[in-house]
mmJSON file of the N, C-alpha and C atoms, coordinates in Angstrom:
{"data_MODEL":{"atom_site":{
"group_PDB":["ATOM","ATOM","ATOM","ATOM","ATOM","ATOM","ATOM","ATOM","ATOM","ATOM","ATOM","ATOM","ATOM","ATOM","ATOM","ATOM","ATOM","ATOM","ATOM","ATOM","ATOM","ATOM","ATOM","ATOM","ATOM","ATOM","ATOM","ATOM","ATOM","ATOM","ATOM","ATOM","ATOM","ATOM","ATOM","ATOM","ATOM","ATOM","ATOM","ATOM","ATOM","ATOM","ATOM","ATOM","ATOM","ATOM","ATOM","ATOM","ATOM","ATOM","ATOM","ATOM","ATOM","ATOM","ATOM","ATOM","ATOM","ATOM","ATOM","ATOM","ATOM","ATOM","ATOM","ATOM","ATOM","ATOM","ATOM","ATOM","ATOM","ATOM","ATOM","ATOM","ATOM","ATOM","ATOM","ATOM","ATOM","ATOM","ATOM","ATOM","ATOM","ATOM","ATOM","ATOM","ATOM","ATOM","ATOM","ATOM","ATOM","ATOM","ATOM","ATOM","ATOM","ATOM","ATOM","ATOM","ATOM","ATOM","ATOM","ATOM","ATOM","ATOM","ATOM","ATOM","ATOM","ATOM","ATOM","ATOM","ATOM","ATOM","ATOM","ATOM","ATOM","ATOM","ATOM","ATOM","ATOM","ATOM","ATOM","ATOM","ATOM","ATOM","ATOM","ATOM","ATOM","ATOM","ATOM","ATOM","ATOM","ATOM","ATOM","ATOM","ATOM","ATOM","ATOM","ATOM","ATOM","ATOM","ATOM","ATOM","ATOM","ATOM","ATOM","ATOM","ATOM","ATOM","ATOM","ATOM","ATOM","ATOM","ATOM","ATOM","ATOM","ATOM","ATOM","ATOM","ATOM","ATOM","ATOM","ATOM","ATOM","ATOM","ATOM","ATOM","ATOM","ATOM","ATOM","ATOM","ATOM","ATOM","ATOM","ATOM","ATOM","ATOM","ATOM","ATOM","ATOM","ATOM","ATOM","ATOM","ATOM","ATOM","ATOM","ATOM","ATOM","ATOM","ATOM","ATOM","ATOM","ATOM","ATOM","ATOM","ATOM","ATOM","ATOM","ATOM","ATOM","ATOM","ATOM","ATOM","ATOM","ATOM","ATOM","ATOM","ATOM","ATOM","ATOM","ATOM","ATOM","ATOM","ATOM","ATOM","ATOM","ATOM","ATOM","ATOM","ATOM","ATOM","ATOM","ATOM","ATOM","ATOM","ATOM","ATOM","ATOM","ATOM","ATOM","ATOM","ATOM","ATOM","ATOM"],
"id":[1,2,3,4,5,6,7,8,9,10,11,12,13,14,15,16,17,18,19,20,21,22,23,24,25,26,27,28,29,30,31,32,33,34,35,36,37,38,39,40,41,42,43,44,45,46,47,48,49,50,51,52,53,54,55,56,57,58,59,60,61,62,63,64,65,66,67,68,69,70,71,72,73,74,75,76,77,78,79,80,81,82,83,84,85,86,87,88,89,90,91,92,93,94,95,96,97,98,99,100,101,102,103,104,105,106,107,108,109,110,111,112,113,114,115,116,117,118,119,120,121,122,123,124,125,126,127,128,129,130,131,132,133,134,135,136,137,138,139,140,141,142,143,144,145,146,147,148,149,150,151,152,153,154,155,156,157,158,159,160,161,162,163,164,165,166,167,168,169,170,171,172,173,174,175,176,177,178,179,180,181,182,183,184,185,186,187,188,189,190,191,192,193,194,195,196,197,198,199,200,201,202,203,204,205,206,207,208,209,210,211,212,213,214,215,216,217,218,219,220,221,222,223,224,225,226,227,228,229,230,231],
"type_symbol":["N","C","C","N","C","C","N","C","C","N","C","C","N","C","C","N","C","C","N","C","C","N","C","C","N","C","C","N","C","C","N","C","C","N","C","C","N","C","C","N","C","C","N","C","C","N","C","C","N","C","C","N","C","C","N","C","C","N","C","C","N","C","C","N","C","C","N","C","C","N","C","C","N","C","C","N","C","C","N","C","C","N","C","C","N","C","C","N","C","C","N","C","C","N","C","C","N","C","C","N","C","C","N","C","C","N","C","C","N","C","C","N","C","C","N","C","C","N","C","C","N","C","C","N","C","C","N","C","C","N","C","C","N","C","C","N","C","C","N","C","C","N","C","C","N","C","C","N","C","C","N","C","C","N","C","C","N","C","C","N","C","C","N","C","C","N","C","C","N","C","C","N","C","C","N","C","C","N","C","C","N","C","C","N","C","C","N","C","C","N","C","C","N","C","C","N","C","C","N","C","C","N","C","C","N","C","C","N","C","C","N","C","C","N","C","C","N","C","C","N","C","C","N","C","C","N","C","C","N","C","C"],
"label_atom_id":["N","CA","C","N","CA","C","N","CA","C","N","CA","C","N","CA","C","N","CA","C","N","CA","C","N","CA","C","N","CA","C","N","CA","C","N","CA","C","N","CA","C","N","CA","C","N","CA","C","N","CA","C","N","CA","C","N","CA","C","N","CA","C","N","CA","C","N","CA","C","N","CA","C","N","CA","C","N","CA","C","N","CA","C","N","CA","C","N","CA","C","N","CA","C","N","CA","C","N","CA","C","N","CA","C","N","CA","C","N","CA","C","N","CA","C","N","CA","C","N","CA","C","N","CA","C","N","CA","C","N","CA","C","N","CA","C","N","CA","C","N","CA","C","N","CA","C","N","CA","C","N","CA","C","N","CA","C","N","CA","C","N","CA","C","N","CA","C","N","CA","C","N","CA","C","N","CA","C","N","CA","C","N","CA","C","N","CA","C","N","CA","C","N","CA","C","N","CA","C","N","CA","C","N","CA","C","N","CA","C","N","CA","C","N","CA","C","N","CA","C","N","CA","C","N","CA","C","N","CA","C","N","CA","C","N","CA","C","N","CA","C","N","CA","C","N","CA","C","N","CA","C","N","CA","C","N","CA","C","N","CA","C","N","CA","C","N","CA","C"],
"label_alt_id":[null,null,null,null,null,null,null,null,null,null,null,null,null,null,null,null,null,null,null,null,null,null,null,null,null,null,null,null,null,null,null,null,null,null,null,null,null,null,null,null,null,null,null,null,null,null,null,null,null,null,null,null,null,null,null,null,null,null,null,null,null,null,null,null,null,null,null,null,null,null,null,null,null,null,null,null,null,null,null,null,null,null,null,null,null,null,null,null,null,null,null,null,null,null,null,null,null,null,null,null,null,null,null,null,null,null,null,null,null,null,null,null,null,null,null,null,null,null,null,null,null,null,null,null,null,null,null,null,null,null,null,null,null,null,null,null,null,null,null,null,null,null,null,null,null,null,null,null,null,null,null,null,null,null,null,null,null,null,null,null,null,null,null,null,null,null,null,null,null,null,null,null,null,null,null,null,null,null,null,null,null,null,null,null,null,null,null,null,null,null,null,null,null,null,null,null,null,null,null,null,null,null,null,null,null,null,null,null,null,null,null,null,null,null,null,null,null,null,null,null,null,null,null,null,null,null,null,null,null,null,null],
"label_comp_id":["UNK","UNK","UNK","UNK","UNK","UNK","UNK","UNK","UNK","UNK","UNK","UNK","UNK","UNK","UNK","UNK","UNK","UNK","UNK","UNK","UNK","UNK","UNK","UNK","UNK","UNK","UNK","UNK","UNK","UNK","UNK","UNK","UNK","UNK","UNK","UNK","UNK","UNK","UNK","UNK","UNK","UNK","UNK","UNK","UNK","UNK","UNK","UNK","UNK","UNK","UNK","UNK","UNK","UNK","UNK","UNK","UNK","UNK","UNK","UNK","UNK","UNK","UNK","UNK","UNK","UNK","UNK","UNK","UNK","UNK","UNK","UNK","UNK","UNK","UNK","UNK","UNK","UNK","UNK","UNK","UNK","UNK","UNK","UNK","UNK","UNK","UNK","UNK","UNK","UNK","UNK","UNK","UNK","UNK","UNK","UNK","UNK","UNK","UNK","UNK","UNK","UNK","UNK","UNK","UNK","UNK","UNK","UNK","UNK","UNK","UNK","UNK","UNK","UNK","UNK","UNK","UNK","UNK","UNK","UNK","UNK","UNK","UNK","UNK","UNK","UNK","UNK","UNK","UNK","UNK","UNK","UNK","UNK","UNK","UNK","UNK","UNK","UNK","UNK","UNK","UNK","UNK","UNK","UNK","UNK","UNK","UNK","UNK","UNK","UNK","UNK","UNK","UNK","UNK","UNK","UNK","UNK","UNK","UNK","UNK","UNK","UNK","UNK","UNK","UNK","UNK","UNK","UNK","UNK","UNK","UNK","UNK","UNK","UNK","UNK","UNK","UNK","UNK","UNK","UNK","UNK","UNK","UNK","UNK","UNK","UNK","UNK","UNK","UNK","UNK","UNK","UNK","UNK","UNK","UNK","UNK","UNK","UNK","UNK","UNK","UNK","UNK","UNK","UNK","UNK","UNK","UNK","UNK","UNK","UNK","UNK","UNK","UNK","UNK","UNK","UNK","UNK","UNK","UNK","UNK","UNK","UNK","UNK","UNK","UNK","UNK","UNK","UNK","UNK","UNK","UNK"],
"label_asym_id":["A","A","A","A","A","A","A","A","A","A","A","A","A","A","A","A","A","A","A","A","A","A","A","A","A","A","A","A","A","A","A","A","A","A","A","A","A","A","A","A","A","A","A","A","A","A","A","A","A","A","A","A","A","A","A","A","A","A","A","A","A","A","A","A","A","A","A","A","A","A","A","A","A","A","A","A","A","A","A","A","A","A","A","A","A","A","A","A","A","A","A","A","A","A","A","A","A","A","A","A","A","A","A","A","A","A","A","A","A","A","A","A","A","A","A","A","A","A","A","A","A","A","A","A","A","A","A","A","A","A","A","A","A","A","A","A","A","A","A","A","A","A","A","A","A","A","A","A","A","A","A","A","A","A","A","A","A","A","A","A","A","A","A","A","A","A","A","A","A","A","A","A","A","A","A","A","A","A","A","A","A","A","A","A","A","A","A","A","A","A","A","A","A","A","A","A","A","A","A","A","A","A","A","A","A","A","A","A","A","A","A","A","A","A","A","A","A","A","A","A","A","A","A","A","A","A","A","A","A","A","A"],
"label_entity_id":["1","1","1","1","1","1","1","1","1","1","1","1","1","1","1","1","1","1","1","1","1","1","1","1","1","1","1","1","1","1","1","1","1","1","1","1","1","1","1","1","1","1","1","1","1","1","1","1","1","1","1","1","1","1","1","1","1","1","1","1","1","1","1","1","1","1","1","1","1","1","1","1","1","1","1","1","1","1","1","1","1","1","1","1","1","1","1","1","1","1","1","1","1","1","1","1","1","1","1","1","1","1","1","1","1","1","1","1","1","1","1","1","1","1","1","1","1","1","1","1","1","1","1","1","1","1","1","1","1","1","1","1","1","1","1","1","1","1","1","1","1","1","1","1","1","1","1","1","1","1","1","1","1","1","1","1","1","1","1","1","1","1","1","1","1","1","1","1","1","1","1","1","1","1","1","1","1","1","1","1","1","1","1","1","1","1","1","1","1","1","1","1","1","1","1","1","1","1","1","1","1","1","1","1","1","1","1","1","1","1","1","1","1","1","1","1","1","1","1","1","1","1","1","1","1","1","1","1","1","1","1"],
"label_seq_id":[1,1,1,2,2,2,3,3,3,4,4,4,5,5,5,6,6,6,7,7,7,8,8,8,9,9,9,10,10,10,11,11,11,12,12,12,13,13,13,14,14,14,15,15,15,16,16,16,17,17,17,18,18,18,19,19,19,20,20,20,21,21,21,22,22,22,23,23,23,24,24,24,25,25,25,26,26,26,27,27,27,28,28,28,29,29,29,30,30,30,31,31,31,32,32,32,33,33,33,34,34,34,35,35,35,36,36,36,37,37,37,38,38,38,39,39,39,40,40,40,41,41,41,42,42,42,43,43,43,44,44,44,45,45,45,46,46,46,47,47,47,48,48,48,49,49,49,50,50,50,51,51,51,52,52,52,53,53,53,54,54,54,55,55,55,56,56,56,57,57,57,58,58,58,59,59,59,60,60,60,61,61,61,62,62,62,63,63,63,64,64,64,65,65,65,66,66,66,67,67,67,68,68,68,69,69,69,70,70,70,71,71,71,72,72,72,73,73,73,74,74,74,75,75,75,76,76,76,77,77,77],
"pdbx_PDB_ins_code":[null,null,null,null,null,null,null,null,null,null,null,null,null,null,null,null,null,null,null,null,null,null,null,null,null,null,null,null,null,null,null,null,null,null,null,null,null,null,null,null,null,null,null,null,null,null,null,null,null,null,null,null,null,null,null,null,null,null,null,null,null,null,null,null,null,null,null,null,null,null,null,null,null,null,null,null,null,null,null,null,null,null,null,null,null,null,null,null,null,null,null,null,null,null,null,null,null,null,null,null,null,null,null,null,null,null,null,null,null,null,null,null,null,null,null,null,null,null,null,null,null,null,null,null,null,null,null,null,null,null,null,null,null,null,null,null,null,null,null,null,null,null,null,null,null,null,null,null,null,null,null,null,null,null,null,null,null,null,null,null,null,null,null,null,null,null,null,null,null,null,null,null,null,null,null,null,null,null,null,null,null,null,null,null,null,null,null,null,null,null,null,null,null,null,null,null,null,null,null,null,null,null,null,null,null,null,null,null,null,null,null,null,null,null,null,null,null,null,null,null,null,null,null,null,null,null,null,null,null,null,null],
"Cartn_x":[2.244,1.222,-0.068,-1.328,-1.965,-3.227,-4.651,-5.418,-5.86,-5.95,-6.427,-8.026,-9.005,-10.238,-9.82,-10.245,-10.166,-11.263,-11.977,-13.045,-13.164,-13.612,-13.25,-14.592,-14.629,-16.163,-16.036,-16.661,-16.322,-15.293,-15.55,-14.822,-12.716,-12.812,-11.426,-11.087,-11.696,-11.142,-10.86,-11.856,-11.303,-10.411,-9.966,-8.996,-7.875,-7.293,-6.314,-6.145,-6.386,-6.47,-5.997,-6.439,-5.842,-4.41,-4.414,-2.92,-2.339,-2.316,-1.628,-0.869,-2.114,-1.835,-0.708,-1.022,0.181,1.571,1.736,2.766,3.516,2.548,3.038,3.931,3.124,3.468,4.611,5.033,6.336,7.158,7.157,9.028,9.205,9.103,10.02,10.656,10.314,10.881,11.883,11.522,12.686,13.839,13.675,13.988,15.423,14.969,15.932,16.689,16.304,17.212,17.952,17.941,18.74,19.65,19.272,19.954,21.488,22.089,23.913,23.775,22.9,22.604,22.148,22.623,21.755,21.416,21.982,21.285,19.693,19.689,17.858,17.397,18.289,17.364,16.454,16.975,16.336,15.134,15.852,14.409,13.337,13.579,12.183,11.963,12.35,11.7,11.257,11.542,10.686,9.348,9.852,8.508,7.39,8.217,6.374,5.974,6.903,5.916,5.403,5.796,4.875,3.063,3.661,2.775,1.226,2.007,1.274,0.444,0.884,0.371,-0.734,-0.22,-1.34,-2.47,-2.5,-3.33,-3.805,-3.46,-3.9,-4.743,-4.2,-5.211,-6.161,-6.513,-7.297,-8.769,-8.081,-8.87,-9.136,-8.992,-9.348,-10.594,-10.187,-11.056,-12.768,-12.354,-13.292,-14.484,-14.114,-14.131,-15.3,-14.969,-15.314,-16.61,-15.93,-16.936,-17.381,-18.054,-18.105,-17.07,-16.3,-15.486,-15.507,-16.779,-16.721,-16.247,-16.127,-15.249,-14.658,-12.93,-12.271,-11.233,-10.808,-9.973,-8.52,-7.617,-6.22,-5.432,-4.2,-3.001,-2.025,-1.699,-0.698,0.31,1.868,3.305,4.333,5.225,6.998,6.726,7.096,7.496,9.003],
"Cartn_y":[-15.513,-14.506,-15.178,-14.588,-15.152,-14.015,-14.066,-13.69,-13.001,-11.694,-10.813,-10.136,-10.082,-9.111,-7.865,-6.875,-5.388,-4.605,-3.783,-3.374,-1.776,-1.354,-0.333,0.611,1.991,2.702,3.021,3.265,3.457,5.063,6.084,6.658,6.633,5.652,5.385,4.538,3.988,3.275,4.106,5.226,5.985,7.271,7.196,8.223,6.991,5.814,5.158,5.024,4.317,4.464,5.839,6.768,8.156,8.462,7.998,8.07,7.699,5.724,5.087,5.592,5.836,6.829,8.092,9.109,10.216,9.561,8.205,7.977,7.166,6.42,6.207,6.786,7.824,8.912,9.633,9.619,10.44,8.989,8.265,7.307,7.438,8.008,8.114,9.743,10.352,11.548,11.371,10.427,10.09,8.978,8.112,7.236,8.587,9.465,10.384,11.21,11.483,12.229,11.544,9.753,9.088,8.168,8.67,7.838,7.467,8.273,7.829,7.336,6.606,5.568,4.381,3.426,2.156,1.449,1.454,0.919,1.835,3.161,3.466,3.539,3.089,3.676,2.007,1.325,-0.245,-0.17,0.301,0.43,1.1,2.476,2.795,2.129,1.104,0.721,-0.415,-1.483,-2.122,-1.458,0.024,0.412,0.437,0.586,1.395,0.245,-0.911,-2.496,-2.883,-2.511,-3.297,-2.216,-0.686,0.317,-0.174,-0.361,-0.995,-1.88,-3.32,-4.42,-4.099,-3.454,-2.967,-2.633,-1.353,-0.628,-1.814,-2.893,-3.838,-4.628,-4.971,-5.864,-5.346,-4.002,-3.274,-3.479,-3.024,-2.633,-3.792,-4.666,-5.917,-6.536,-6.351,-6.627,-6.06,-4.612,-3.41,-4.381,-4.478,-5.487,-6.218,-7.29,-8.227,-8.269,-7.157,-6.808,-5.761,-5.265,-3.703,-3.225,-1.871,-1.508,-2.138,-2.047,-2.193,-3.38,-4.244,-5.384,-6.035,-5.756,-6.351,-7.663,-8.525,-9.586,-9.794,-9.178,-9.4,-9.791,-10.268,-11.017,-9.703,-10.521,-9.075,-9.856,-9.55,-10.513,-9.99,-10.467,-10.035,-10.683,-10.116,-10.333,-11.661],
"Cartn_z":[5.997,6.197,6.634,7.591,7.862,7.805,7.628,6.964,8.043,8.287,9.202,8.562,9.955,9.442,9.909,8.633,9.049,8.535,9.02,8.867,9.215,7.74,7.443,7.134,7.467,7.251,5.666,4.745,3.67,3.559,4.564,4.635,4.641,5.917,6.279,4.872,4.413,3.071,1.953,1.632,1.0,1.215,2.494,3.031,2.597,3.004,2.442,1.422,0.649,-0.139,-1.328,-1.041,-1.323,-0.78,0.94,1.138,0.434,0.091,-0.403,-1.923,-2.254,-4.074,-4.105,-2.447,-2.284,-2.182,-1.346,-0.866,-2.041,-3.287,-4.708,-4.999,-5.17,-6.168,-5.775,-4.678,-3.933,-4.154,-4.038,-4.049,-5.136,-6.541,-7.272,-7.376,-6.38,-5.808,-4.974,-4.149,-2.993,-3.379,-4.088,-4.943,-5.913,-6.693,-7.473,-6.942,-5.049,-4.055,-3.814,-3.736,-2.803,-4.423,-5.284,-6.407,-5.988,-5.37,-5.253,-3.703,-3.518,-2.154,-2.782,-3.134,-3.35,-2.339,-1.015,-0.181,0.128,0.36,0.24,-0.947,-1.901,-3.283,-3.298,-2.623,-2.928,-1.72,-0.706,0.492,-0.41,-0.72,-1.443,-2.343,-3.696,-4.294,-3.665,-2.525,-2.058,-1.366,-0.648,-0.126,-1.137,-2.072,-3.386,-4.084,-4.085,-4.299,-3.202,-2.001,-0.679,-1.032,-1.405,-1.335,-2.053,-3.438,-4.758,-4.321,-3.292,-3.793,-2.265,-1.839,-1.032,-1.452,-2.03,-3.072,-3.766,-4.56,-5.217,-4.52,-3.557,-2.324,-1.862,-1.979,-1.093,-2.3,-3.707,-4.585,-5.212,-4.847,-5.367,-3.934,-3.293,-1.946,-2.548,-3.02,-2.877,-3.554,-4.798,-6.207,-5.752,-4.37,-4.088,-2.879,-2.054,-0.866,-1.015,0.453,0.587,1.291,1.079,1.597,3.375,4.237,5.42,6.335,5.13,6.281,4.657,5.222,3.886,5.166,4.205,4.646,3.334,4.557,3.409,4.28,3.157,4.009,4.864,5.971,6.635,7.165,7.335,7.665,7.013,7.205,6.349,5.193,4.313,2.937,3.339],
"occupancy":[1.0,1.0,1.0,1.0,1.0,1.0,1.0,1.0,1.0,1.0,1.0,1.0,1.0,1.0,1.0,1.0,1.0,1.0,1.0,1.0,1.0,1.0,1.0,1.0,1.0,1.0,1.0,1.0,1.0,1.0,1.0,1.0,1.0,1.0,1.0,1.0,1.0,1.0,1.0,1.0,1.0,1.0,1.0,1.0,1.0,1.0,1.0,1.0,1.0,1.0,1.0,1.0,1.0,1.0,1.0,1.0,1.0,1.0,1.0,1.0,1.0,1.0,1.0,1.0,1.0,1.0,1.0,1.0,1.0,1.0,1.0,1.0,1.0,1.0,1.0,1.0,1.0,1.0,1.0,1.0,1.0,1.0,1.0,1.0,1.0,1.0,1.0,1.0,1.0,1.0,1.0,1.0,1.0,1.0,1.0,1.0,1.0,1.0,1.0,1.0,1.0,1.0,1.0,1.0,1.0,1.0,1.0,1.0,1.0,1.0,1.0,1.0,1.0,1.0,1.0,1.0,1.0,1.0,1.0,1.0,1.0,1.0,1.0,1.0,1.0,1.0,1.0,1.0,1.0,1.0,1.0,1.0,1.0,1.0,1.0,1.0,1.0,1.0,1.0,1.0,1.0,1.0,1.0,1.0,1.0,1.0,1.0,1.0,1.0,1.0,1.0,1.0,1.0,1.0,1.0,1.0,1.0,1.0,1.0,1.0,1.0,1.0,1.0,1.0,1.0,1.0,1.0,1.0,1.0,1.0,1.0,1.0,1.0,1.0,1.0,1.0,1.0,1.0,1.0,1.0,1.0,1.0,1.0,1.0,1.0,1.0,1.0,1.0,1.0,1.0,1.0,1.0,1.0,1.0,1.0,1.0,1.0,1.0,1.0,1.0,1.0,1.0,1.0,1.0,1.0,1.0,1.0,1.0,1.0,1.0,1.0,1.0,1.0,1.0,1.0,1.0,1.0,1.0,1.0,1.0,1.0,1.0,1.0,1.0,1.0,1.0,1.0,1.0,1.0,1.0,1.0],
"B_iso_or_equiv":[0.0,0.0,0.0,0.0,0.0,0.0,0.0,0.0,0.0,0.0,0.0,0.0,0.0,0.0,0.0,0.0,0.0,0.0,0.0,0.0,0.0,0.0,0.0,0.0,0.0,0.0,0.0,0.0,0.0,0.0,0.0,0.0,0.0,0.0,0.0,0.0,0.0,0.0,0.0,0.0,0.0,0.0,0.0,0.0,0.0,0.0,0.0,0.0,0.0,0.0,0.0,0.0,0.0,0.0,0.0,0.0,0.0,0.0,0.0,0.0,0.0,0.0,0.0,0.0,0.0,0.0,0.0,0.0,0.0,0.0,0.0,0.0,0.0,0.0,0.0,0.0,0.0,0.0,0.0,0.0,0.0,0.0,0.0,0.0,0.0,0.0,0.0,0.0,0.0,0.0,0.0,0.0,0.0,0.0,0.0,0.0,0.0,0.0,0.0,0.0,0.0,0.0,0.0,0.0,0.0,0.0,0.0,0.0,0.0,0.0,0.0,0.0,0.0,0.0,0.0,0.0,0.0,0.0,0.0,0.0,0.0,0.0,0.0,0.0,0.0,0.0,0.0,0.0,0.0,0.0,0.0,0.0,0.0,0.0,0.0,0.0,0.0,0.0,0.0,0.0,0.0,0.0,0.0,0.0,0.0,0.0,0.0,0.0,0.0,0.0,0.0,0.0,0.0,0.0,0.0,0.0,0.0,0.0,0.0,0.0,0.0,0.0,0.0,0.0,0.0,0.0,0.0,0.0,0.0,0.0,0.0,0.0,0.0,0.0,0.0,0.0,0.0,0.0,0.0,0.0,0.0,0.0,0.0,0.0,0.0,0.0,0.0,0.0,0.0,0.0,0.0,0.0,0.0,0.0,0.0,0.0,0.0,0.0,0.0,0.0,0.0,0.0,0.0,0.0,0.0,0.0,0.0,0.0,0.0,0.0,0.0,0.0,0.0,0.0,0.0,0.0,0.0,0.0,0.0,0.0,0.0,0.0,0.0,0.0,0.0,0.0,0.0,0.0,0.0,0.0,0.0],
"pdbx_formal_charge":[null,null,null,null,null,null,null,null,null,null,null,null,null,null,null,null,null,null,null,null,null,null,null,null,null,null,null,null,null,null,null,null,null,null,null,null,null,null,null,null,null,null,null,null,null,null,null,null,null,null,null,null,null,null,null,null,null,null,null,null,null,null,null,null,null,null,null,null,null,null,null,null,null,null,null,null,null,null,null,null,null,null,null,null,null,null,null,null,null,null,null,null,null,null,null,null,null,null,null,null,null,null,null,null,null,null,null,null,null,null,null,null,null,null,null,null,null,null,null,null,null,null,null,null,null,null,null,null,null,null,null,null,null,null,null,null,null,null,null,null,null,null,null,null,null,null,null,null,null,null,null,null,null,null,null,null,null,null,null,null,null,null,null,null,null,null,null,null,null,null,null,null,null,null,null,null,null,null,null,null,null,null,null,null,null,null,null,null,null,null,null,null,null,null,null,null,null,null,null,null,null,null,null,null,null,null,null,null,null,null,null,null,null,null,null,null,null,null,null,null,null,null,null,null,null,null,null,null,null,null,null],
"auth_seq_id":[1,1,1,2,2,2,3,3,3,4,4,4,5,5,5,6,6,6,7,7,7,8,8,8,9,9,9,10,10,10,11,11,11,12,12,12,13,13,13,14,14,14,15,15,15,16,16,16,17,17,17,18,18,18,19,19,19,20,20,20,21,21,21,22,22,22,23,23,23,24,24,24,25,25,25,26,26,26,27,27,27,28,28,28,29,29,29,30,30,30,31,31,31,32,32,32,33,33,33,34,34,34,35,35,35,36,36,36,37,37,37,38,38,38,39,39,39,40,40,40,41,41,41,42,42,42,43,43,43,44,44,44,45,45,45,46,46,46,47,47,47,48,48,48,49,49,49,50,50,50,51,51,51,52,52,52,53,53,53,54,54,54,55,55,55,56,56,56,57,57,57,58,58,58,59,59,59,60,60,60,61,61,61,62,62,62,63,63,63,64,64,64,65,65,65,66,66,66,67,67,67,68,68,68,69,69,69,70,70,70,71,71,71,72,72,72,73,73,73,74,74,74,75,75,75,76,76,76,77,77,77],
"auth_comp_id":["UNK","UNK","UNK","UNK","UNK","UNK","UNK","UNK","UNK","UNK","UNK","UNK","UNK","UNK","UNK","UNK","UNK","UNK","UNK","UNK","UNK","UNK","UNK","UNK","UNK","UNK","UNK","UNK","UNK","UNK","UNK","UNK","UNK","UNK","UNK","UNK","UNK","UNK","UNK","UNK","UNK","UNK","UNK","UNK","UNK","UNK","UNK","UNK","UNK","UNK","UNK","UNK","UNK","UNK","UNK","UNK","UNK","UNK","UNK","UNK","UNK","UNK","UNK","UNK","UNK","UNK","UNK","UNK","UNK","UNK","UNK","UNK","UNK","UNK","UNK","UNK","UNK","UNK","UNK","UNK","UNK","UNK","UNK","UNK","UNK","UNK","UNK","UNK","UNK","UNK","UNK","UNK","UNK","UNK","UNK","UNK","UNK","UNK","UNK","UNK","UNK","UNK","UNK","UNK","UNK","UNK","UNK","UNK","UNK","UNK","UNK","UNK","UNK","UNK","UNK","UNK","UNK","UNK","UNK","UNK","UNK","UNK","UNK","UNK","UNK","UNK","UNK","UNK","UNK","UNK","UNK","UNK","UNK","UNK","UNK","UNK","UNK","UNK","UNK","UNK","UNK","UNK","UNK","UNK","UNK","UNK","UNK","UNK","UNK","UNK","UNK","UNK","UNK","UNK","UNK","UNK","UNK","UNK","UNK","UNK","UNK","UNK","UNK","UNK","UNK","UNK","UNK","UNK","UNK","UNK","UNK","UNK","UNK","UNK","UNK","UNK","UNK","UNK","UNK","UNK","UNK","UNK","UNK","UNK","UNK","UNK","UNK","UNK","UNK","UNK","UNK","UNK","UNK","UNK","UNK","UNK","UNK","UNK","UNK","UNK","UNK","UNK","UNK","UNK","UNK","UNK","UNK","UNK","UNK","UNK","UNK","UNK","UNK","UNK","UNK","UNK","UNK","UNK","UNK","UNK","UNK","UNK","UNK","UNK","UNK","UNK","UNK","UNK","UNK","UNK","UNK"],
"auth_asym_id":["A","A","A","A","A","A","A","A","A","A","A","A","A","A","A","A","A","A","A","A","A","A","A","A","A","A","A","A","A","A","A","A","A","A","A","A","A","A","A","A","A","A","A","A","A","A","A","A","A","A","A","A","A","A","A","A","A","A","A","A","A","A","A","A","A","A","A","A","A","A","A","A","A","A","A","A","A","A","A","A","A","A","A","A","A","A","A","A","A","A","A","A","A","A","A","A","A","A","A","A","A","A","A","A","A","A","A","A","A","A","A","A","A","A","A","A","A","A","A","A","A","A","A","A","A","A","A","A","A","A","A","A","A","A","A","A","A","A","A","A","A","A","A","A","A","A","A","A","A","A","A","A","A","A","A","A","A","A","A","A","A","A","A","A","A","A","A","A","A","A","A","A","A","A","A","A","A","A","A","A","A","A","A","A","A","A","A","A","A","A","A","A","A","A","A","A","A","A","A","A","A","A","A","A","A","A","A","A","A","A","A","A","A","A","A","A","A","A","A","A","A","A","A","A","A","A","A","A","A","A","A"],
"auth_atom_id":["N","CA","C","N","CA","C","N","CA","C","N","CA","C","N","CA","C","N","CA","C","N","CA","C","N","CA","C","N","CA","C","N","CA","C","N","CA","C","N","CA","C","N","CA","C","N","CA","C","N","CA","C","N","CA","C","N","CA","C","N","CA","C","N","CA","C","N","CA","C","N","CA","C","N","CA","C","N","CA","C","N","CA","C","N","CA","C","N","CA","C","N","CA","C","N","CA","C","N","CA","C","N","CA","C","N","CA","C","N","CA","C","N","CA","C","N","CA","C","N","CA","C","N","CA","C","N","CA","C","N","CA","C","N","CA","C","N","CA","C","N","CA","C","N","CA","C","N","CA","C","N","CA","C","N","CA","C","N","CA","C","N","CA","C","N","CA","C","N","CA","C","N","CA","C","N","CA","C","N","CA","C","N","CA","C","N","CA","C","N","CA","C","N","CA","C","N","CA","C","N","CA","C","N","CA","C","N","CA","C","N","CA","C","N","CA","C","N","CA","C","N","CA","C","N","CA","C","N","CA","C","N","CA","C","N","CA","C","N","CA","C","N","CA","C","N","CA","C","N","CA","C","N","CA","C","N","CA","C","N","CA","C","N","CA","C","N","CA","C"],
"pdbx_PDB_model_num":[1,1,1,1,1,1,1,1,1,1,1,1,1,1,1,1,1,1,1,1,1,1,1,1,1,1,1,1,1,1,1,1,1,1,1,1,1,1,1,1,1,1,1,1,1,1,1,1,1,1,1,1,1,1,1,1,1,1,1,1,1,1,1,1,1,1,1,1,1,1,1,1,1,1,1,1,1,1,1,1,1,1,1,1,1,1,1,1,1,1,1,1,1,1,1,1,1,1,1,1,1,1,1,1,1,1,1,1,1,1,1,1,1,1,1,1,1,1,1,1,1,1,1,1,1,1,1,1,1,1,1,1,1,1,1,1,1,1,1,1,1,1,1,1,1,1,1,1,1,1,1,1,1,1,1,1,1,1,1,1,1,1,1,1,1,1,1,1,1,1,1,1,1,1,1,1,1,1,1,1,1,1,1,1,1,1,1,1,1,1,1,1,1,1,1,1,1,1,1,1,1,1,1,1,1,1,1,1,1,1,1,1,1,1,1,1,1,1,1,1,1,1,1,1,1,1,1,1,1,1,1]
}}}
């Protein structure tokens, strides 16, 4: 992974941010449709730890800067 600038209005940060929280909150919805699939039941639970540590990175950034110019890692897991 290599350290990308992204720069954000305090708005667009708190519109993600909020996404990020809707799209949480739904994989263990989609996650209990696809239960007799283990091949997507594992895609969504990797999606909602990629989701999370997003959300974590973001809000840890916040922490640190001002929303308007944050610096996080971006690449394949």
């Amino acid at each position: 992974m290599k350290d990308v600038n992204i720069k954000l209005s305090e708005e667009q940060y708190k519109n993600i941010m909020l996404l990020l929280h809707s799209w949480i909150e739904m994989v263990p919805y989609m996650k209990q449709k696809v239960a007799d699939n283990s091949d997507l039941n594992n895609i969504f639970a990797n999606l909602e730890s990629s989701l999370v540590e997003i959300q974590t990175t973001l809000s840890k950034m916040d922490e640190e800067v001002s929303p308007s110019t944050c610096t996080t890692k971006r690449g394949k897991h």
